[in-house]
C-alpha positions in Angstrom: 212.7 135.7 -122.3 215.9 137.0 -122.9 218.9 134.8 -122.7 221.6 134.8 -119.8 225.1 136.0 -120.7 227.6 133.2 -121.4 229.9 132.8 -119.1 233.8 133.8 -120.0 236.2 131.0 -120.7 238.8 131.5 -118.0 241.9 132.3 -119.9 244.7 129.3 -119.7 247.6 130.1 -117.3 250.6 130.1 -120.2 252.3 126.9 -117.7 254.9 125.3 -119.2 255.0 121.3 -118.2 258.4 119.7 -116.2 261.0 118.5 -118.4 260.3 114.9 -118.3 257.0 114.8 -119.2 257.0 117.3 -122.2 256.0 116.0 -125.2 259.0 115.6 -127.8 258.5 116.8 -131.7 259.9 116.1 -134.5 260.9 117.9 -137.7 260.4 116.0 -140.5 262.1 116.8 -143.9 259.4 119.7 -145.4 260.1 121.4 -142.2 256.3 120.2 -140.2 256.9 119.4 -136.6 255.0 116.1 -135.9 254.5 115.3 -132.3 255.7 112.1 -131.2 252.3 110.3 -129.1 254.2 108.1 -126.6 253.3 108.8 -123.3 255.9 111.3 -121.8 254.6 110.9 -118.2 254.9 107.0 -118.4 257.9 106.7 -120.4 259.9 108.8 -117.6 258.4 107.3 -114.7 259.3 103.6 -116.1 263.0 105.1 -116.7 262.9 106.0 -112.6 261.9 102.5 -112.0 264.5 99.9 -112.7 263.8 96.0 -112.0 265.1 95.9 -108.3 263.1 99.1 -107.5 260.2 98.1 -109.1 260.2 94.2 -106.8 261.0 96.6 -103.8 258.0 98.8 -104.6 255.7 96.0 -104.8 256.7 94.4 -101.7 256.2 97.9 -99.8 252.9 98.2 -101.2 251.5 94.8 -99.7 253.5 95.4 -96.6 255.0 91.8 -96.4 257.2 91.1 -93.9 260.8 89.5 -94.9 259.9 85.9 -94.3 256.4 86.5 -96.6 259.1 87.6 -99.0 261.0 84.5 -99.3 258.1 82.5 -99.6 257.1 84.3 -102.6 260.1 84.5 -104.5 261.0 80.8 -103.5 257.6 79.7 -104.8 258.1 81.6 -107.6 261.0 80.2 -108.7 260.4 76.6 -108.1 257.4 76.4 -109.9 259.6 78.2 -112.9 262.2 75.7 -112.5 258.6 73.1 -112.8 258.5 74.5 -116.4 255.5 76.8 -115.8 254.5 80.1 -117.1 254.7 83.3 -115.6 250.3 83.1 -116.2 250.1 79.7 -115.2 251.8 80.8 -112.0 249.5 83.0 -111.6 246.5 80.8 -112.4 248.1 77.9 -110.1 248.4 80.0 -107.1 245.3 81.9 -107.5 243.6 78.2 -107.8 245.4 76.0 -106.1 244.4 76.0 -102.3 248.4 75.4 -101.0 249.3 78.6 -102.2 246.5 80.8 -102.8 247.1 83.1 -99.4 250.4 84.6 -101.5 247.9 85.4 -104.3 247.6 88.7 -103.2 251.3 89.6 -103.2 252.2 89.4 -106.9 250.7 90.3 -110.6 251.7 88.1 -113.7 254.0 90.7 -115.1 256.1 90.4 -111.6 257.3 87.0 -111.9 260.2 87.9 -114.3 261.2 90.4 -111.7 261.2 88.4 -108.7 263.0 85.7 -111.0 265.5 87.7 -111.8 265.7 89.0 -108.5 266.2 85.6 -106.9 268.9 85.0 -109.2 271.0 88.5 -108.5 270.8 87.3 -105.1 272.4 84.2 -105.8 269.7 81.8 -105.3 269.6 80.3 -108.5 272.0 78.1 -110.0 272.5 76.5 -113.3 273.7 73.2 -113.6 275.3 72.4 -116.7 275.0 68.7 -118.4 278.4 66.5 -118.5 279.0 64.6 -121.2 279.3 61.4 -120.1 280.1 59.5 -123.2 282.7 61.7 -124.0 284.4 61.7 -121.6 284.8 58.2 -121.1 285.8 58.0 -125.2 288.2 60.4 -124.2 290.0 58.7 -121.0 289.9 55.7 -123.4 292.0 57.3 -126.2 294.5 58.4 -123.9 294.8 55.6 -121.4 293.3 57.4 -118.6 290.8 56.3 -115.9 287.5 57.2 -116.8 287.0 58.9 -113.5 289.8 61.3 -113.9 288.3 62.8 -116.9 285.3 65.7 -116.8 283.5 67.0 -120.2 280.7 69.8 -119.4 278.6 70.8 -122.2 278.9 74.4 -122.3 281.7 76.4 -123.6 281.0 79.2 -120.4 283.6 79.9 -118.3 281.3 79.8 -115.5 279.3 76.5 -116.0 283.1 74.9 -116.4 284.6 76.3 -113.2 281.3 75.5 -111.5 281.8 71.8 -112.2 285.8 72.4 -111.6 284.9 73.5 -107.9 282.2 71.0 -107.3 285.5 68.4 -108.6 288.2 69.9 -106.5 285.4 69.4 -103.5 285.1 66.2 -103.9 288.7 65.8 -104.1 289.1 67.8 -100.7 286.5 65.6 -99.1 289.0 62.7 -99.8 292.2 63.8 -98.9 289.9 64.5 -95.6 289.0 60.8 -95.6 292.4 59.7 -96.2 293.5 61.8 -92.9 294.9 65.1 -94.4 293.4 67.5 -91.8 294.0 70.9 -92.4 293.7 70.1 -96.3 296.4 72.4 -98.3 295.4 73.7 -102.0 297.6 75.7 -104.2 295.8 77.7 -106.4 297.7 79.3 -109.7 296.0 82.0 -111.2 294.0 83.0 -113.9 290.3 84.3 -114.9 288.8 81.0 -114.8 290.3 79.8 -111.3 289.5 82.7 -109.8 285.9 81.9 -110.6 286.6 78.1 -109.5 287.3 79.6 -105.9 284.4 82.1 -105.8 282.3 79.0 -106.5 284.4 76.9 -103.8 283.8 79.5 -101.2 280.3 79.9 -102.4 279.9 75.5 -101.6 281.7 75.6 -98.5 279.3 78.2 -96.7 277.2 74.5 -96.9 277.5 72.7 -93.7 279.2 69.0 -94.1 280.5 66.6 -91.9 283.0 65.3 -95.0 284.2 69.0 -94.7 287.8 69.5 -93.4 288.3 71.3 -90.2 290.3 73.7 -91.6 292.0 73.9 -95.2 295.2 76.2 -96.1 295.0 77.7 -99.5 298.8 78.4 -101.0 299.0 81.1 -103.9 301.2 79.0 -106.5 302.1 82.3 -108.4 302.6 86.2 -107.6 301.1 88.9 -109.5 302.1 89.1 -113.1 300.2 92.8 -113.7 299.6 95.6 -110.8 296.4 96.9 -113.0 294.5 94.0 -113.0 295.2 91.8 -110.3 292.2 90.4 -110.3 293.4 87.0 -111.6 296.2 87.2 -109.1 295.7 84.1 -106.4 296.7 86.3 -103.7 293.7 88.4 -104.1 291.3 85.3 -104.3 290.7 85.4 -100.7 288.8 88.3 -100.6 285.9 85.1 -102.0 286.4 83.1 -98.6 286.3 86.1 -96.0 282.9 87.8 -97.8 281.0 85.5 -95.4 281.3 82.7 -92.5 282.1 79.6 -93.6 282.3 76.0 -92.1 285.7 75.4 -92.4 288.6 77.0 -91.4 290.6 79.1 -93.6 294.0 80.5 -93.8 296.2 81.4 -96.7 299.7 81.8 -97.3 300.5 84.6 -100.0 303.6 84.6 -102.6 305.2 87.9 -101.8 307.2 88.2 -104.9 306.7 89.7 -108.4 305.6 87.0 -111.0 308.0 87.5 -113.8 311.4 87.7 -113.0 314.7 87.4 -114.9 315.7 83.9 -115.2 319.3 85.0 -113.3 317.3 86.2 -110.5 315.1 83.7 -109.7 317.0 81.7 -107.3 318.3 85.0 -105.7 314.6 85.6 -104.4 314.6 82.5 -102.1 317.6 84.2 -100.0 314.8 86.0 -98.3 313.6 84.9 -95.4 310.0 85.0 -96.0 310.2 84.3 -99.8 311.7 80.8 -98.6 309.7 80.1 -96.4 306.6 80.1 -98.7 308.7 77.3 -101.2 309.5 75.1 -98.0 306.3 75.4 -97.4 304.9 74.1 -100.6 305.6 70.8 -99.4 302.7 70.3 -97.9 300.4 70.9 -100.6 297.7 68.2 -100.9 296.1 69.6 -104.1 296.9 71.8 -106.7 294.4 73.8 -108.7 295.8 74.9 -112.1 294.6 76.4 -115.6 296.5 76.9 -119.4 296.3 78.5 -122.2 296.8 77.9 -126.1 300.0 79.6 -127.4 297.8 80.9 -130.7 295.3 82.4 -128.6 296.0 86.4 -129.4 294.2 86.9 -125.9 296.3 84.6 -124.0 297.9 86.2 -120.9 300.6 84.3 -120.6 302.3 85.3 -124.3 300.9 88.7 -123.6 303.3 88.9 -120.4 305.8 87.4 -122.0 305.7 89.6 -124.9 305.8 93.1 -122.1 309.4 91.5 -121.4 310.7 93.2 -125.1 313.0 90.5 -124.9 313.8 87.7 -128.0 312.1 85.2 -125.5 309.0 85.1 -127.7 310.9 84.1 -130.9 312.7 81.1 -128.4 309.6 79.9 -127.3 308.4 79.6 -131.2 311.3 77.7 -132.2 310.8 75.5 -129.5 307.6 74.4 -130.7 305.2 76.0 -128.0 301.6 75.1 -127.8 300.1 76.5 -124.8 300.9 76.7 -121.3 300.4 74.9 -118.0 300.5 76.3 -114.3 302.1 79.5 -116.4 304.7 77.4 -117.9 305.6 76.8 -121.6 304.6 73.4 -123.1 305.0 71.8 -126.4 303.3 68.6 -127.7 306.2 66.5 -126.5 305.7 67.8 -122.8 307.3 70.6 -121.0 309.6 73.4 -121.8 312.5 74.1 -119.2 312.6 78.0 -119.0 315.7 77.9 -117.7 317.4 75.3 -120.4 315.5 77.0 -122.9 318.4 79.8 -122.4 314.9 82.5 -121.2 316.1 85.8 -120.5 312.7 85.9 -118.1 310.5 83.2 -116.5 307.5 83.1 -114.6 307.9 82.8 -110.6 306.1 79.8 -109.5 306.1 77.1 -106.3 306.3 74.3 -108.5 308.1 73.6 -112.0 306.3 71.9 -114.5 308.9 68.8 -114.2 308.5 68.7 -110.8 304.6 67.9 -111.1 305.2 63.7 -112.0 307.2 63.7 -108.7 304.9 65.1 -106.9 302.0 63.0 -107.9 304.2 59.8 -107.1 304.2 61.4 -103.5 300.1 61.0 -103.5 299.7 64.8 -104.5 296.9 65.7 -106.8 296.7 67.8 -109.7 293.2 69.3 -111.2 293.8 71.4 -114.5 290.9 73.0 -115.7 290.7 74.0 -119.4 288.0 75.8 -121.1 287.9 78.0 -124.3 289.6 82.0 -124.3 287.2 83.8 -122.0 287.0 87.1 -124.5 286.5 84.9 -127.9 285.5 81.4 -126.9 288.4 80.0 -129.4 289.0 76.4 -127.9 292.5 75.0 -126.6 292.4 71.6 -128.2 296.4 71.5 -129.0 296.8 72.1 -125.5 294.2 69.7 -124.0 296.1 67.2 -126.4 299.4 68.4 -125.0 298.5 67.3 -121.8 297.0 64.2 -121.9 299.9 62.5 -124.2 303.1 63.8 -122.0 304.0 60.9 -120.4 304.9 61.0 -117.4 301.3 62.6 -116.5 302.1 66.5 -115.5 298.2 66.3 -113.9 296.1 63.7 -112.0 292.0 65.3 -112.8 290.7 67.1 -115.9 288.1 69.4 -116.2 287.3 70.9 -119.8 284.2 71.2 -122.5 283.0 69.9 -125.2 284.4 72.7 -128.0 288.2 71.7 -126.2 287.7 67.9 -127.1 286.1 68.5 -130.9 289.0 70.9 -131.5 291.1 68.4 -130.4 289.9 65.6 -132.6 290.0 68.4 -135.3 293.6 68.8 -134.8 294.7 65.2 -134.2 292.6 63.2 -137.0 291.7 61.4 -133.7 288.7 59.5 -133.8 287.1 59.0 -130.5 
């Protein structure tokens, strides 16, 4: 029986694939192309995909409604914060009857996603140890009250300004006690205080019957640079009109530049609305300031200093400068008047450092917060020491870590 014909192998359309799932080669030395075997098609779609997209794509799959969503990632993350695995979060809820109806939603490999999510979205917070012991060592060795004194274990400028805010709240809630009602703050600037008032505004979204009615917030400095004002006070209100709060706030801005020639600086109060801000500095309940450590090469304040191109660098050497305080020069026997120091430029402030004791007679309280430079994590021990031996005391409340207090036992031959 003769055989049938085979049929013809339809010729190949010559189709050349998309770009992003062609299939790269390489050349290696001999010349021979080798193709590279990852998976093109994959590899690009994964690149389309970031985190967020991918949790949003998952939800849209399983059609959950918002509130389902919440569940999940709140379940998610509190069984994390139990110490469990992203696979024994899966095997817990796929088991356990409480929370087996949200089995559906989620794989293993999502739970790092929705973590990560909950946390972009604020809802996770890290609260980092105080050294207890420490600190009270440390009040001890300088004849302060062990309550006055605040050591957190972590050399990040955000765990520090988290427990500065959490400080300067409880301090609020007392002037509040004691009858101050609006509550006034001065804040002075800087990189760390301006994340001590995101935090504040972040705490004070809280409802709290020990909550003020209404508190004033006073900007203690102007601007010192128009490209990155974004450690300018005046700008740190943009944190406590993001959302409603429960309390009441107002500010009242310093509308005058932040270094000025020493000559000068008198002359600004002839305005009108320039004096009316230093009268008004009266009623300040609390004031918020950071420093700085004169050898720090990222220091701000030197580095304005220095944009003056004036001999008031080589001054501030000779007078034996270690850092700064509310943007003031201080040396380890206290403060440095800019004005007898002979300064061809000084900073614009409410308050002079040798106006600070005074003030705290008068039942005013002073919180400086001190952590490491923000860019190199080089710790301010000289300064922290500075501060705690001037006599009378410039501040009431301290708020550093623990690399500030070894430096400063380094330094000192203290032993604590």
């Amino acid at each position: 029986m003769p055989r049938e014909p085979r049929p013809r192998a339809r010729k190949r359309a010559n189709v050349q694939p998309p770009e992003s799932t062609k299939i790269e080669t390489k050349e290696r030395p001999g010349g021979a192309k080798v193709k590279n075997h990852a998976n093109a098609k994959r590899k690009a779609r994964r690149s389309r995909l970031v985190a967020d997209e991918r949790v949003d794509h998952i939800f849209s799959e399983k059609f959950m409604q918002a509130r389902e969503r919440r569940e999940v990632i709140s379940l998610i993350c509190r069984l994390f914060l139990h110490g469990k695995k992203p696979v024994e979060i899966k095997k817990l809820i796929e088991e356990d009857e409480r929370y087996s109806r949200y089995a559906p939603y989620f794989h293993r490999e999502d739970a790092w996603r929705l973590i990560r999510r909950a946390a972009q979205d604020g809802w996770l917070e890290f609260a980092p140890p105080l050294e207890v012991d420490l600190a009270e060592k440390l009040a001890r060795l300088y004849s302060w009250r062990r309550e006055q004194m605040t050591v957190v274990a972590s050399p990040m400028i955000d765990d520090i300004a988290a427990r500065a805010a959490d400080k300067l709240l409880e301090m609020i809630r007392r002037c509040c006690r004691n009858g101050d009602d609006p509550v006034h703050i001065g804040f002075a600037g800087g990189r760390m205080l301006r994340r001590v008032a995101q935090k504040l505004a972040k705490d004070l979204r809280t409802p709290s019957a020990d909550n003020p009615e209404r508190i004033v917030f006073h900007a203690m400095v102007a601007a010192f640079d128009e490209e990155h004002f974004e450690s300018d006070p005046n700008n740190f209100v943009t944190y406590f009109l993001q959302e409603p709060l429960n309390v009441d706030v107002s500010f009242i801005r310093l509308p005058a530049p932040g270094l000025v020639e020493t000559g000068l600086r008198r002359d600004l109060e002839r305005f009108a609305a320039i004096r009316q801000v230093y009268e008004r500095a009266k009623e300040i309940h609390i004031i918020v300031t950071g420093g700085g450590s004169w050898a720090d090469k990222h220091g701000p304040f030197q580095g304005y200093m220095a944009k003056t191109q004036s001999s008031d660098l080589k001054k501030l050497n000779e007078l034996g400068t270690v850092g700064d305080l509310l943007w003031q020069p201080m040396s380890s026997e206290g403060p440095i008047d800019m004005e007898e120091a002979g300064l061809d430029f000084r900073t614009n402030t409410l308050v002079d450092l040798g106006q600070l004791p005074e003030l705290i007679a008068g039942n005013v309280d002073v919180l400086f917060v001190l952590g490491p430079c923000s860019r190199c994590l080089e710790p301010h021990g000289e300064v922290l020491d500075a501060i705690l031996s001037t006599r009378p005391a410039l501040v009431t409340d301290v708020v550093t870590d623990v690399s500030n207090v070894h430096d400063l036992v380094r330094n000192t031959g203290r032993a604590l």
